[in-house]
Each structure stands twice: as C-alpha cells, then as structure tokens.
N, C-alpha and C positions, 0 to 999 in steps of 0.2 A: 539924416545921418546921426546916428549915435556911439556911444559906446557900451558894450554890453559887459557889465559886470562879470568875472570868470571867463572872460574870453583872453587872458593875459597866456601870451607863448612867446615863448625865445626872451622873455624880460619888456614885451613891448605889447601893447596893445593892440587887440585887431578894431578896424573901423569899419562899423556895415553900414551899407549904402542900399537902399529901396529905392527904387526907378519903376514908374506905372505908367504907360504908355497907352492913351488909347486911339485905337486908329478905326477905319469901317473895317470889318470883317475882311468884305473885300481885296482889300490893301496888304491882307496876312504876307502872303508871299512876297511882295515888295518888300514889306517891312523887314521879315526876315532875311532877304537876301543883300536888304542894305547893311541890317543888323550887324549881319557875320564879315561882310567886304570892307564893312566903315568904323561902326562903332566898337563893337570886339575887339578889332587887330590894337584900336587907338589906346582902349583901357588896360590890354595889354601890357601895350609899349609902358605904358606909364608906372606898371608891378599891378597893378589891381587883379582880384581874381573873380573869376564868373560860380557863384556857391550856388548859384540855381534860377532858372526860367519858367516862368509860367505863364499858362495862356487859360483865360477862361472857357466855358463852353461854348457859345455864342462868338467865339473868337475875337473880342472885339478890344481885349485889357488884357495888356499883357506886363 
C-alpha cells in the first residue's frame, strides 16, 4: 500500500492497494466467481474502488 505522489483529488489523497493472488490455473473460474460474489461487493461496501484486474498468461497470478 502506498501513496503516490500527484495522486492528490478533491484535497485528499488516493491510496493504491496491490493484491496478487496466486491460485492453479485450474481454480480460475472458482476464483473469479468467488472474487465478484465475496470479495468485490465487500471492498465495495467499504468506498474502495476496483482501478484494474489482471490475470497472467498461464492463468495462474492474478
């Protein structure tokens, strides 16, 4: 978690959060579908925003 320099809006600072995840490939679709039922709605609730998702080739880090 840090703070990035220039990222100052409305008078207040944004805070980015990196989250890396690794699961079997396999597991992709679990993952995601707990991802968006559990953890999304939760971060949500709390004001946090989703600024982007990635998944490697080999699906395995996300």
């Amino acid at each position: 978690m840090g703070i990035k320099e220039g990222s100052k809006q409305g008078g207040k600072y944004m805070v980015y959060r990196r989250r890396l995840y690794i699961i079997k490939p396999e597991k992709l679709d679990e993952f995601n579908d707990f991802f968006h039922t559990y953890l999304y709605p939760n971060q949500i609730k709390h004001g946090s925003k989703l600024i982007g998702r990635w998944v490697n080739e080999i699906k395995m880090k996300l």
